[in-house]
Every structure is written in C-alpha cells, then in structure tokens.
C-alpha positions as CSV (number, residue, x, y, z in Angstrom):
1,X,16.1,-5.5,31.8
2,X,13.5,-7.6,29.7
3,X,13.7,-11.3,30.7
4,X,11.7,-12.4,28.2
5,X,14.7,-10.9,25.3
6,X,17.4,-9.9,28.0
7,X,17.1,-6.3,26.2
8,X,18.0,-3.5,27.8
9,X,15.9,-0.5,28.9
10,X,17.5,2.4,27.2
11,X,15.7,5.9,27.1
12,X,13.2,6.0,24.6
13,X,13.1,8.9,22.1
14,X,9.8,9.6,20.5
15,X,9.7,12.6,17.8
16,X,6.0,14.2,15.8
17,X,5.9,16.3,13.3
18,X,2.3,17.1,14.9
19,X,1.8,19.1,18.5
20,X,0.8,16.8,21.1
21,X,-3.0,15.9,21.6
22,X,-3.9,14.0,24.8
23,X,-5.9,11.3,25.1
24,X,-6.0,11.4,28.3
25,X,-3.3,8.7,29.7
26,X,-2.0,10.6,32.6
27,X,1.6,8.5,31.8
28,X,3.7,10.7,33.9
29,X,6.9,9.7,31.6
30,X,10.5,10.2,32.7
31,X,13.7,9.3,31.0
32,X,14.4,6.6,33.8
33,X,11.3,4.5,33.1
34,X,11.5,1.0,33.2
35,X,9.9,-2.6,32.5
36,X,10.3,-3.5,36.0
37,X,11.5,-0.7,38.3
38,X,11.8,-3.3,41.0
39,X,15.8,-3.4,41.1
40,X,15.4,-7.1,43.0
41,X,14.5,-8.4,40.1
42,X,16.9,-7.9,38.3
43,X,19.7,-10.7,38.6
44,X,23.4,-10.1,40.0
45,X,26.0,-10.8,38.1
46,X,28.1,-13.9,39.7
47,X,31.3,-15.3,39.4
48,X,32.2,-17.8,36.3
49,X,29.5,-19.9,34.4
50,X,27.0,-21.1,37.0
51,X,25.8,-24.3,35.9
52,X,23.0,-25.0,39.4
53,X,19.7,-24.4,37.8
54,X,18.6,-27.2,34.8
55,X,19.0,-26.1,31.4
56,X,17.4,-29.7,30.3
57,X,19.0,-29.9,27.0
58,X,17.6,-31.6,24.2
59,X,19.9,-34.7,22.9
60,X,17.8,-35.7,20.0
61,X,20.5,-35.8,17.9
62,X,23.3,-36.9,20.1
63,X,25.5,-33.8,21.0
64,X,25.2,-31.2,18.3
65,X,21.7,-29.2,20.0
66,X,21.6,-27.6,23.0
67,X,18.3,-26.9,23.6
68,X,17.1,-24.1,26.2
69,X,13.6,-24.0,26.0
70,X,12.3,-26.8,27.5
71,X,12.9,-25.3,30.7
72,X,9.1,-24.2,32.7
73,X,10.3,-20.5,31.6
74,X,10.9,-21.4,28.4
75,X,13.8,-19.1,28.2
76,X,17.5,-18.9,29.6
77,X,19.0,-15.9,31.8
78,X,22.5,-16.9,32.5
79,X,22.9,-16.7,36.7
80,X,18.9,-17.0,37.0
81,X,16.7,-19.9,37.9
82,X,13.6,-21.1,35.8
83,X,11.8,-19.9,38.8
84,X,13.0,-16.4,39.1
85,X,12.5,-16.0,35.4
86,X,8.9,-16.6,35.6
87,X,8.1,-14.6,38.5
88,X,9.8,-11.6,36.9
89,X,8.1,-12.4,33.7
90,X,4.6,-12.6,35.0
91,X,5.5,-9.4,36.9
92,X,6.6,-7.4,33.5
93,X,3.3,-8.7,31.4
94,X,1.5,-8.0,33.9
95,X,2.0,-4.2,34.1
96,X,2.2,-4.4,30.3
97,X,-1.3,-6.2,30.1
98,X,-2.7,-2.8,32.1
99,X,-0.9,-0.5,30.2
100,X,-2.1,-2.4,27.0
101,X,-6.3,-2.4,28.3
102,X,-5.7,1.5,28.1
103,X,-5.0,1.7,25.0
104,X,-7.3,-1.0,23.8
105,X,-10.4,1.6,26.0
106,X,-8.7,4.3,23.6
107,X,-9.5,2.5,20.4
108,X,-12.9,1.0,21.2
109,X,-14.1,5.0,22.1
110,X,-13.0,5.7,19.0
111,X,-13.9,3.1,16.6
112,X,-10.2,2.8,15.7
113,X,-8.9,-0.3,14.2
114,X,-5.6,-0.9,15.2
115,X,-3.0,-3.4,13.6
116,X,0.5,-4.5,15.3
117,X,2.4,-4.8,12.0
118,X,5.5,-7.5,13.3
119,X,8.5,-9.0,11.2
120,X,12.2,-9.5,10.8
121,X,14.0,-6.9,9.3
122,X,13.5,-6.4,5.7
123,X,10.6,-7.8,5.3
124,X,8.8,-4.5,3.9
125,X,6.5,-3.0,6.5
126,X,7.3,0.1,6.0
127,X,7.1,0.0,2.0
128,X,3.8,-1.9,2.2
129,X,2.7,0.7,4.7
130,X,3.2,3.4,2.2
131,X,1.4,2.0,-0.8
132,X,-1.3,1.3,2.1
133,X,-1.7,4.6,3.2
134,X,-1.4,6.2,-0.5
135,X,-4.3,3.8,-1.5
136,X,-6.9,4.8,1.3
137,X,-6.2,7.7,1.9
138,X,-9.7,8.4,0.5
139,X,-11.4,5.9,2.7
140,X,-10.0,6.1,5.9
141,X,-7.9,8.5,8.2
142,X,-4.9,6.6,9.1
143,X,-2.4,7.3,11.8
144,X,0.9,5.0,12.1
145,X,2.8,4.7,15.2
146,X,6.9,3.7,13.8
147,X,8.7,2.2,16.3
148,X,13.0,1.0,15.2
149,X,15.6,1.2,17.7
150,X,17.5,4.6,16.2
151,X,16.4,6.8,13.6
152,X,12.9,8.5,12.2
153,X,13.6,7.3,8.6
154,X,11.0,4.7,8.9
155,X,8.1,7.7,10.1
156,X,10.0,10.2,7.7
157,X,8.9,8.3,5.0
158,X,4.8,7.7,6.6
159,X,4.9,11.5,6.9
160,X,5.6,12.2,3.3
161,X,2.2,10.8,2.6
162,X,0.3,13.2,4.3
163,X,0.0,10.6,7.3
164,X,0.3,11.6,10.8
165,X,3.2,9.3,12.4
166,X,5.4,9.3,16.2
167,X,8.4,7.6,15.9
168,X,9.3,5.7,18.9
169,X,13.1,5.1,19.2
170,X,13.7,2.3,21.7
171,X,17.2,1.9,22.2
172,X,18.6,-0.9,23.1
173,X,15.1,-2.0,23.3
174,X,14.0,-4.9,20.5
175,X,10.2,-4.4,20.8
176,X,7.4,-1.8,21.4
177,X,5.3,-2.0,24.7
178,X,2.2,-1.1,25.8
179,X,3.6,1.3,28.0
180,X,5.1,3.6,25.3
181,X,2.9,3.0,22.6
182,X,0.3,5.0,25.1
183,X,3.0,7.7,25.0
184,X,2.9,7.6,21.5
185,X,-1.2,7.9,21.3
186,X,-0.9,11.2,23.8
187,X,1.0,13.1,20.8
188,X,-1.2,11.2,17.5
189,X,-4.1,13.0,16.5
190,X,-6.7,10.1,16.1
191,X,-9.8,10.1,14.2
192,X,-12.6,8.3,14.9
193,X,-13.9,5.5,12.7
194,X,-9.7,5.2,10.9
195,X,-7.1,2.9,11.1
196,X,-4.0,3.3,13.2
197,X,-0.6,1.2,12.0
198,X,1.7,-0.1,14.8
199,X,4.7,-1.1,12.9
200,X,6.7,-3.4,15.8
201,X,10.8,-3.1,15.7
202,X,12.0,-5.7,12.9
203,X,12.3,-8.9,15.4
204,X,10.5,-12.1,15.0
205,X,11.1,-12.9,19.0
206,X,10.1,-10.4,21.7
207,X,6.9,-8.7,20.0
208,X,5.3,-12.1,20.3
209,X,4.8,-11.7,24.1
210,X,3.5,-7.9,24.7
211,X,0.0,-7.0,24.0
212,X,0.1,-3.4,22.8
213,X,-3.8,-3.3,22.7
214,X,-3.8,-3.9,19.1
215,X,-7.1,-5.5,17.5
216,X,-4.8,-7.9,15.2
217,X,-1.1,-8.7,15.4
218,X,-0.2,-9.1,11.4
219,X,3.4,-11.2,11.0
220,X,4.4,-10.2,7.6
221,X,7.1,-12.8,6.2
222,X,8.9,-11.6,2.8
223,X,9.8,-15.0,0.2
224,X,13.3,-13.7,0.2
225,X,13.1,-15.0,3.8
226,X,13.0,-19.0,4.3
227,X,9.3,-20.4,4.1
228,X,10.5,-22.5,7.3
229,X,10.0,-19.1,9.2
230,X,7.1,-20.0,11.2
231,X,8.5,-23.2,12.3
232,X,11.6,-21.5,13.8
233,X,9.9,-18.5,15.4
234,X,6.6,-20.1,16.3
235,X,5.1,-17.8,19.2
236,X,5.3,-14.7,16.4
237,X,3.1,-16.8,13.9
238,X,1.0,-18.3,17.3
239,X,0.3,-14.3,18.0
240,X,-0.6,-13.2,15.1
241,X,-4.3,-13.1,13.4
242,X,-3.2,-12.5,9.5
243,X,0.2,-13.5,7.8
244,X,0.7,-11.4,4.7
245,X,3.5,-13.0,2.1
246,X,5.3,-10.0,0.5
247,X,7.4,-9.7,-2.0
248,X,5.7,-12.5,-4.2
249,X,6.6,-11.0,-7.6
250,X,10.3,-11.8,-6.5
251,X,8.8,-15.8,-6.6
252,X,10.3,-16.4,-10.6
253,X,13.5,-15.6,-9.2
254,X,13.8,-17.6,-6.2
255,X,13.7,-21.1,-4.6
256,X,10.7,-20.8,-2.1
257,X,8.6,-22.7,-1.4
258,X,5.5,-21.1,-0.7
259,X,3.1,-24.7,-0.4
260,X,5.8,-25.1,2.6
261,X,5.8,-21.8,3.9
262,X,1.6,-21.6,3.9
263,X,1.6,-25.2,5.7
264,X,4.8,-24.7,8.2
265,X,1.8,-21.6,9.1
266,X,-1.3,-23.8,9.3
267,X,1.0,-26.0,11.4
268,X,1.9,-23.6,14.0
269,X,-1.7,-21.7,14.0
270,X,-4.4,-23.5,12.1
271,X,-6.3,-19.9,12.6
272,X,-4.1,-17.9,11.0
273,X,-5.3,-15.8,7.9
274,X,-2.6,-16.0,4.8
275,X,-2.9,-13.4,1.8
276,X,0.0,-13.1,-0.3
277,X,0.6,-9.5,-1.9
278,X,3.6,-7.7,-3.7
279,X,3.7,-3.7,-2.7
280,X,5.6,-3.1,-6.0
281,X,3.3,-4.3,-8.3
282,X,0.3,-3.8,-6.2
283,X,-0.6,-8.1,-6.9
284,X,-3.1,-8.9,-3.7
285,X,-3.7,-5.8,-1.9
286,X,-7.0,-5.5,-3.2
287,X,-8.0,-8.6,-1.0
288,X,-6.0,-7.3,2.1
289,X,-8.3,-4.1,1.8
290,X,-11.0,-5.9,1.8
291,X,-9.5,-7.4,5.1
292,X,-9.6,-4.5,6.5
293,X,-12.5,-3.2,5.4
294,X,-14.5,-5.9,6.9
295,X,-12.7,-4.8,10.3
296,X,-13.2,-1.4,10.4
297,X,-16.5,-1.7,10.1
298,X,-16.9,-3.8,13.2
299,X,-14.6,-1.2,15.0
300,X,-16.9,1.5,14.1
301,X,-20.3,-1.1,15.1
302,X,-18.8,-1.4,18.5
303,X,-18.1,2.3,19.6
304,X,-19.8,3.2,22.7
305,X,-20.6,7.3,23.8
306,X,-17.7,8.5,26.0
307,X,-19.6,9.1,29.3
308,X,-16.0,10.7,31.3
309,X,-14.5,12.2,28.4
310,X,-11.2,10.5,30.1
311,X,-9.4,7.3,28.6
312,X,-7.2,5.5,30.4
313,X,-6.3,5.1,34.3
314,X,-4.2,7.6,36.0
315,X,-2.0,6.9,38.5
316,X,-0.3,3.7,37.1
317,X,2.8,4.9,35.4
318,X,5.1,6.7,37.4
C-alpha cells in the first residue's frame, strides 16, 4: 500500500508488440512486487474510528471544511499517526528515488529526452501524443511508455503510428513508478538522440510525488476542465516544468477563463512554462516543437561514451 494515495499494489501487467531489449536493469520482477515489501509498515486495521492522532482541521469558515492537510504528513491514513505516515513515506520515495537515478543513467547514455506526460482523465494525452508522434516522425525516433490502470487501448492507438509503445497496466495502482517504468525500458527499443513519452495514469494527485527519471514532468490541463485546476491540485502544477492548455479551439464554446487559469499557474509555480495548443486543429504545436527541439538538443550535448556497457544497478529490486 501507497501512503502517499492509499492505492493498492495490484500485479502490474505490461504487454509490447516489440521482443524485449535489455538495457541492462537487472530488475528481477515478480508478480508479488511491492512499494514497500516491509509488511510493518503497513498499518492494522483497528476497531471503530480512531480519533488519537491530530487531524488539525481547518475552521476558516466555521464548520463546513474539514481540512486534513495541515497535518506534518500532509496526508491522512485512517488508524495511522502523522508520524508513521512520514516514515513510511520517506521509506517508499526513497527506493523510488534509486529506482528513478537508473533510469535517468539510461537516458543521459543515450541522449534521450524523456517527458512524464501527467493529467486528469480526459484531458487528451493520448490524442495529443498521436498528432505528436505523426508530426516528427521525420525528426526524431520516439518511443512512448503508456501507463492506465486496465487496458492497452491507450498504446494500441501509439502503435498504429509506427511508434514503439509498452503498456503498463497498474491495477489498482493510480500512478507509474520508477520501479516499473525500468521494466518497461528493458522491453522498449530506444534510440539514441529521440524522445521517449511517459504518459502518467489520468490523476492529478499521486504522480506529483514519484520521480520516474523524466527530464520534464508536463501537466497538461484541457479548458473543458476548470481553469482553478492548479489551485486545487497544487503539488501536480509545483512538479511540473511545462503546462500545455489543450483543447483551446473548444474556447468559443465555453466559459473559461483562461487569464484565471494562466495566473492560478504562475501562482502555484512562477517557473512554470504555459503554451496553449489544440491537437485537432493543430493551433500551437508548432511552438511546443520548438520546445522540444531546444531540449533534445541539450540531451544529445550531454551524452557521455558508455565506458561498462551496463546501465543501471543490479541487485536492488528483488
């Protein structure tokens, strides 16, 4: 179990339409793996509601918010302290952080620049992905690496380009981790000098916190969604390098706000990078490209000779 979502830990189907080719992992995967295979971590169940450990609420406005996050965690686990839930935590980003550097080795040796595409459902990752992939295709070789919690629809559709993609299935899982995403690299055929796509399960929460070793974490927030987004789901827009507003030729038709949305954004990270793009009429991809383009050619300026031949660190996945 995930204290960070409270997700569970479900066996994790990937499926290729490409042999394996290892890059050298060593993850000795079994069907049993776990974020935490320490079983004292997890918490035991208990009797009734108990109410011991501080849930600090919030009474700004009297007694209609119950707030839970002002707690040192930050998060609530029924039947766990704030304490507990840090430790355990610390304890799952930590292993994730490792697994995370080996991928991360895996793209510097190969000059690959790879994005962590995150969102709520709906938002069109997997459409913009397409149109992505059926515009370079010239320029780059691109990989993607699909991750939902059941069905290969989402990679079904990548394939049909001509693009290599693994479809990770997580489960009852909410988010990818480093940990399987390295899975996924030891059956994608990677070329030096392309792009890789990580398109993140549709959830605006848990894909905040894990560092999958990506270059850039790109939040993409459609304007049929509420341009109040990144004020309600803040760590996501905190994470994330580039925010790309889809779905803009849809703006005639509804009441968004997008002065709002583009300053709720600068509010939570002044950093952030905003392009606004439709996939459908192919408004603003041009300047995402170029994005991109910029990018890759810093991945490529930074590649380093292999001196082992080996990527990764064996021995740490079990």
């Amino acid at each position: 179990m995930c204290t960070l979502c409270g997700c569970g830990t479900g066996s994790i189907e990937m499926k290729a339409s490409d042999p394996p080719e290892s890059h050298g992992h060593n993850h000795s995967y079994r069907d049993d793996d776990k974020h935490a295979t320490d079983q004292s971590l997890v918490p035991q169940a208990g009797n009734g509601h108990d109410h011991s450990h501080s849930h600090t609420h919030s009474h700004a406005h009297d007694d209609d918010l119950l707030d839970f996050d002002k707690g040192p965690a930050g998060v609530h686990v029924p039947g766990m302290s704030q304490t507990r839930a840090i430790r355990i935590e610390r304890d799952i980003l930590a292993h994730n952080d490792m697994f995370a550097a080996d991928n991360r080795r895996v793209f510097a040796d190969l000059g690959v620049l790879t994005l962590n595409f995150v969102s709520s459902p709906g938002s069109g990752k997997t459409s913009l992905l397409v149109r992505t992939i059926t515009d370079l295709a010239d320029r780059w070789p691109i990989a993607v690496i699909e991750g939902d919690q059941q069905t290969s629809r989402d990679a079904d559709r990548i394939r049909a380009t001509g693009a290599p993609a693994i479809q990770v299935n997580t489960g009852k899982g909410c988010h990818l981790d480093a940990h399987m995403v390295g899975h996924a690299l030891d059956r994608l055929p990677l070329q030096s000098g392309g792009l890789l796509f990580i398109e993140n399960v549709g959830n605006l929460v848990c894909p905040a916190a894990f560092d999958l070793g990506e270059a850039h974490k790109v939040v993409v927030l459609s304007v049929t969604e509420g341009e109040d987004k990144p004020l309600k789901y803040p760590d996501m827009f905190a994470a994330a390098d580039l925010m790309l507003l889809t779905k803009i030729d849809l703006l005639p038709y509804l009441d968004f706000d997008m002065g709002a949305c583009v300053a709720a954004a600068l509010r939570v990270n002044p950093e952030i990078e905003i392009l606004t793009l439709s996939t459908r009429t192919g408004q603003g991809l041009p300047a995402f490209y170029d994005w991109m383009t910029r990018r890759v050619s810093v991945s490529l300026n930074s590649v380093e000779p292999i001196a082992t031949g080996r990527h990764g660190i064996e021995g740490r996945c079990s």
